[in-house]
C-alpha positions as CSV (number, residue, x, y, z in Angstrom):
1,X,14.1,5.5,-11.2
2,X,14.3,1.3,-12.0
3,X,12.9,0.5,-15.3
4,X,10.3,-1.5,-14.4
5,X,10.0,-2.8,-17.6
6,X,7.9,-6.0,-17.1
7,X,5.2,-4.4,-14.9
8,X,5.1,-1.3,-17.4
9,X,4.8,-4.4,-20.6
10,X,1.3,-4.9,-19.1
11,X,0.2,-1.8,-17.3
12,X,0.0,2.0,-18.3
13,X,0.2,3.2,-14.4
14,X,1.5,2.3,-10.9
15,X,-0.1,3.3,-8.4
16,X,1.5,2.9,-4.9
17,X,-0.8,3.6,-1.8
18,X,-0.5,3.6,2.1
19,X,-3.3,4.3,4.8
20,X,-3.2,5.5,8.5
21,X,-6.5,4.1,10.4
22,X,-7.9,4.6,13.7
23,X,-6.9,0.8,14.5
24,X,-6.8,-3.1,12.9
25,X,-10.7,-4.1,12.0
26,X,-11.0,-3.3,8.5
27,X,-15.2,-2.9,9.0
28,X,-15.1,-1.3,12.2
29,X,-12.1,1.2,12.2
30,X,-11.0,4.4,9.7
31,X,-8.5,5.5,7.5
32,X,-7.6,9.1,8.4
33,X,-4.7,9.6,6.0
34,X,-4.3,7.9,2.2
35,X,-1.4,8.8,0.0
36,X,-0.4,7.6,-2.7
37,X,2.4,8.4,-6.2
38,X,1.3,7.4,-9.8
39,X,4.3,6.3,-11.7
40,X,4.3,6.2,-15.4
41,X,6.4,5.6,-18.2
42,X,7.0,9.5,-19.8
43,X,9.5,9.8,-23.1
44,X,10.5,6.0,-22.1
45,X,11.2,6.4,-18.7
46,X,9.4,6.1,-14.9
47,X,7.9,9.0,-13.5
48,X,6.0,9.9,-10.8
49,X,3.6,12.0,-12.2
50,X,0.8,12.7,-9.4
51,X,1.3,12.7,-5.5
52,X,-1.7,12.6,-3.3
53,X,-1.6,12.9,0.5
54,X,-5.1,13.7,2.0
55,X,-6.5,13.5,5.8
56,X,-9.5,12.1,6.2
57,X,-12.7,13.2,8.6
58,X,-13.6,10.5,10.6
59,X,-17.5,9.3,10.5
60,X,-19.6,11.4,13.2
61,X,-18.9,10.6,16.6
62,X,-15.7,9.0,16.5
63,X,-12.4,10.0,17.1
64,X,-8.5,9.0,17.1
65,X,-7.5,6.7,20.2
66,X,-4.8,7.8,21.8
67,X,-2.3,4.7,20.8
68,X,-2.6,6.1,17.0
69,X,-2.0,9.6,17.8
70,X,1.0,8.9,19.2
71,X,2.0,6.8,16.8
72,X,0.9,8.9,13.5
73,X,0.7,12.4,15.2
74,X,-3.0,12.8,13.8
75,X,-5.3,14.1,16.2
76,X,-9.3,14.3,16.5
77,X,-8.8,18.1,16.0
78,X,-6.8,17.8,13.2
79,X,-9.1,15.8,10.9
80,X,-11.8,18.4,12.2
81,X,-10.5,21.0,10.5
82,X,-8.3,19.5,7.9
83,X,-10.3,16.1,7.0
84,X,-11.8,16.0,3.6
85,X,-14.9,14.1,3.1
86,X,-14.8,10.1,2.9
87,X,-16.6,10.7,-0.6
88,X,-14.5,13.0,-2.0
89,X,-11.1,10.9,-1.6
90,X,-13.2,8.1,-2.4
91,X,-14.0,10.0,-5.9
92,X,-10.1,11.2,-6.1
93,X,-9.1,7.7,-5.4
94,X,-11.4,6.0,-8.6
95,X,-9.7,8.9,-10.9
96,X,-6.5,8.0,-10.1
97,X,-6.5,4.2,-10.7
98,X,-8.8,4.4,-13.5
99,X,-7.2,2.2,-16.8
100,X,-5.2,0.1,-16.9
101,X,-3.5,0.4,-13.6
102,X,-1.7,-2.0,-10.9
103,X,-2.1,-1.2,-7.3
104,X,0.7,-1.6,-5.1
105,X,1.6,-1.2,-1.2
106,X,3.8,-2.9,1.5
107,X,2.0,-5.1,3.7
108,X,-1.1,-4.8,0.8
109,X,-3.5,-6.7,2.2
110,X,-4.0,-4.2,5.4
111,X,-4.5,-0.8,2.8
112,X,-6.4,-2.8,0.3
113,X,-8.8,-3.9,3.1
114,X,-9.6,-1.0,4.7
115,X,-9.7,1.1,1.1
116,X,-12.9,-1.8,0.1
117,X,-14.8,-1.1,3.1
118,X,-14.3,2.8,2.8
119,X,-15.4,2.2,-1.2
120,X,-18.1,0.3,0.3
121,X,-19.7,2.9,2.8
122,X,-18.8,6.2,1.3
123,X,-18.2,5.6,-2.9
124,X,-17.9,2.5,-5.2
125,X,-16.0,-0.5,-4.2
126,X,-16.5,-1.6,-8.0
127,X,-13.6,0.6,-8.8
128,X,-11.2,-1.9,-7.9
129,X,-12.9,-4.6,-9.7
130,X,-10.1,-6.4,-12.2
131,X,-6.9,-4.2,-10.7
132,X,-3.9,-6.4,-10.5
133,X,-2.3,-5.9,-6.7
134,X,1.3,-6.2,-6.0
135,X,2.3,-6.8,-2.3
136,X,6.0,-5.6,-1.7
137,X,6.2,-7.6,1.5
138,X,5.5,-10.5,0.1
139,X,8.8,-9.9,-2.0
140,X,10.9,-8.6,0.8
141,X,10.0,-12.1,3.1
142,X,10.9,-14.3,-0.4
143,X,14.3,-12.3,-0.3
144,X,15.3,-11.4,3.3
145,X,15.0,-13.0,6.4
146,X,12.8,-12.0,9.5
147,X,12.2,-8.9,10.7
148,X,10.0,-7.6,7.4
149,X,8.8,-4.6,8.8
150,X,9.1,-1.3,6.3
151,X,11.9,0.0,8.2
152,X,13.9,-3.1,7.8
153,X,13.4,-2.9,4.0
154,X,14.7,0.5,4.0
155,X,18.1,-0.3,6.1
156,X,18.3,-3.3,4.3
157,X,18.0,-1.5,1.0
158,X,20.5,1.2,2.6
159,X,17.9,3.5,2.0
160,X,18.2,5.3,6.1
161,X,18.7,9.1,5.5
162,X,17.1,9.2,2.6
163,X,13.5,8.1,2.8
164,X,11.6,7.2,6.2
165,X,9.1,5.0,8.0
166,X,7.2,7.6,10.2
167,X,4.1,6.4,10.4
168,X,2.3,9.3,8.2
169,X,1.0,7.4,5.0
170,X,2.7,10.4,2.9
171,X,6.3,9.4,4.2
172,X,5.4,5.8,4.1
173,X,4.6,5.5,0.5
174,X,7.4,7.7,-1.0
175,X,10.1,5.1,1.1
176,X,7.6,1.9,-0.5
177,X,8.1,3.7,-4.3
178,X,12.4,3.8,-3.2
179,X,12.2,0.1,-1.7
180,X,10.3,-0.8,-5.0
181,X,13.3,0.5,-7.1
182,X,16.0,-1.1,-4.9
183,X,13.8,-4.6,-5.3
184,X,14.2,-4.3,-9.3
185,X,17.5,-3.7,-8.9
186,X,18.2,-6.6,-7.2
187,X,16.4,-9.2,-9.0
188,X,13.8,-8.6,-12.1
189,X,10.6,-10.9,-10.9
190,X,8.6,-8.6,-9.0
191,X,6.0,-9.5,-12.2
192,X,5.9,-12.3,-11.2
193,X,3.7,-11.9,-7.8
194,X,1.1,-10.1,-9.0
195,X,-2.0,-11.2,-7.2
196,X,0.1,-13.3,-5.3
197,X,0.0,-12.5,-1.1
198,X,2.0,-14.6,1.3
199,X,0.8,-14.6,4.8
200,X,2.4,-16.4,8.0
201,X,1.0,-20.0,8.7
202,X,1.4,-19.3,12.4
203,X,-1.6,-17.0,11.9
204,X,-3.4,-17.4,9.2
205,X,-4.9,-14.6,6.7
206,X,-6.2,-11.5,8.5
207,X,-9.7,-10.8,7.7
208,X,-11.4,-11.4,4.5
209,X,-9.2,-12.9,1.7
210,X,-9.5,-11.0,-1.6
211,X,-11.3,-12.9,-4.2
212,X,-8.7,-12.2,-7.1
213,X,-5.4,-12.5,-4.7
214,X,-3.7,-16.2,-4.6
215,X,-2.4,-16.5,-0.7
216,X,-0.2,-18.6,0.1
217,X,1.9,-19.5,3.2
218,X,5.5,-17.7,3.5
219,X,7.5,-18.7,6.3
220,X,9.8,-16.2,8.1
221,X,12.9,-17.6,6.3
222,X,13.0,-17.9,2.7
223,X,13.6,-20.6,1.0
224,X,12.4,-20.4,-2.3
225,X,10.2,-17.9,-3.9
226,X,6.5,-17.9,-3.4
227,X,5.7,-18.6,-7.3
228,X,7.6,-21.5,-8.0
C-alpha cells in the first residue's frame, strides 16, 4: 500500500466510504448499502484494518425502483430480510470515524450528502462535525482528461482485473482505496485538496454545498490544479 505520508502527518485514520441509494435527492431518496475500509498506519506502514459492508432497510413503505435494481442487484426483498436498521449503521458509522479521522470517497459530495441526511433522520449528523473530506474525483479531473467516471480511474490506473466498478458500494470502495494508491504514486499532493471539491460550471453544485468544503469550478480538461 502507498505511504500516504502527508495525509497520515495530520490524521490517525482514513476512512474511505461509498453508498448505493434508491436514487439522486439527497432528502428524499435512501442509501441501501454503505461500505467502507479504515486505513491506518500499523508498525510504520498502511493498513486496512476494518472493512464494513452493510445493507440497509429502507424507511416503511418504500422500496427499490426498478432502474437501481438493475443497476446495483439490490432488491426490496433483499433489504427485507438482510437490511440492518438506519440507527444501527448510523451508530457503527460514528464508531468508525471517531478521532482524528479524514473521510474520503470518489465523487464525495454524492455519499457525503446522503450520509448527513441519514445522520439527520435516524442518528447524529454532529458526528461529522470538523472531519476533513477528501474527494478523489476532484484529483482524477485535475490529472486526466474527460470521462472521470470510477471505471475510467481504474483503466486509467491499469487497475481492470484487479479491482471493479459494479455498482455494489463494497466493490466500489475497495477499487476507490487501489485508485487512491495509484494517485500517490503518481504525484504526492493529494494533501493538498482537502476540503477542496471541484464541480462542473456547466451545472453548478448539486444540492446543498457543505459548509466546511471550498468548491470550486473544474473544467473537463485540466489545466492546472484546483489549489493553485
Amino acid at each position: 500500500m502507498a505511504n500516504l505520508e502527508k495525509l497520515f502527518s495530520k490524521y490517525d485514520r482514513l476512512v474511505l466510504f461509498d453508498t448505493e441509494t434508491t436514487g439522486l435527492a439527497y432528502s428524499r431518496d435512501e442509501i441501501i448499502e454503505f461500505a467502507a475500509v479504515a486505513v491506518e498506519r500499523v508498525d510504520g506502514k498502511c493498513a486496512v484494518i476494518q472493512e464494513y459492508d452493510q445493507l440497509i432497510a429502507l424507511a416503511p413503505g418504500s422500496f427499490v425502483p426498478p432502474k437501481i435494481q438493475e443497476l446495483t442487484g439490490i432488491t426490496t426483498q433483499d433489504l427485507r430480510e438482510r437490511g440492518l436498521p438506519k440507527t444501527r449503521v448510523c451508530r457503527d458509522i460514528g464508531e468508525m470515524i471517531q478521532g482524528s479521522t479524514l473521510l474520503l470517497a470518489y465523487n464525495a459530495h454524492f455519499d457525503l450528502s446522503f450520509l448527513f441526511y441519514m445522520l439527520l433522520r435516524d442518528g447524529d449528523p454532529a458526528i461529522l462535525k470538523g472531519k476533513d473530506k477528501l474527494d478523489l474525483l476532484t484529483v482524477y479531473r485535475d490529472r486526466h482528461s474527460y470521462p472521470h467516471r470510477l471505471c475510467n480511474a481504474i483503466e486509467m490506473y491499469g487497475l481492470s482485473g484487479k479491482v471493479r466498478n459494479s455498482h455494489r458500494a463494497v466493490d466500489d470502495v475497495i477499487a476507490t482505496l487501489a485508485v487512491m494508491e495509484e494517485m500517490e504514486k503518481e504525484k504526492d499532493d493529494l494533501h493538498r485538496y482537502i476540503n477542496l471539491f471541484g464541480y462542473n460550471p456547466k451545472y453548478g453544485i448539486e444540492g446543498k454545498p457543505i459548509g466546511s468544503v471550498r468548491y470550486l469550478p473544474q473544467p473537463y480538461d485540466p489545466v492546472k490544479p484546483l489549489y493553485e
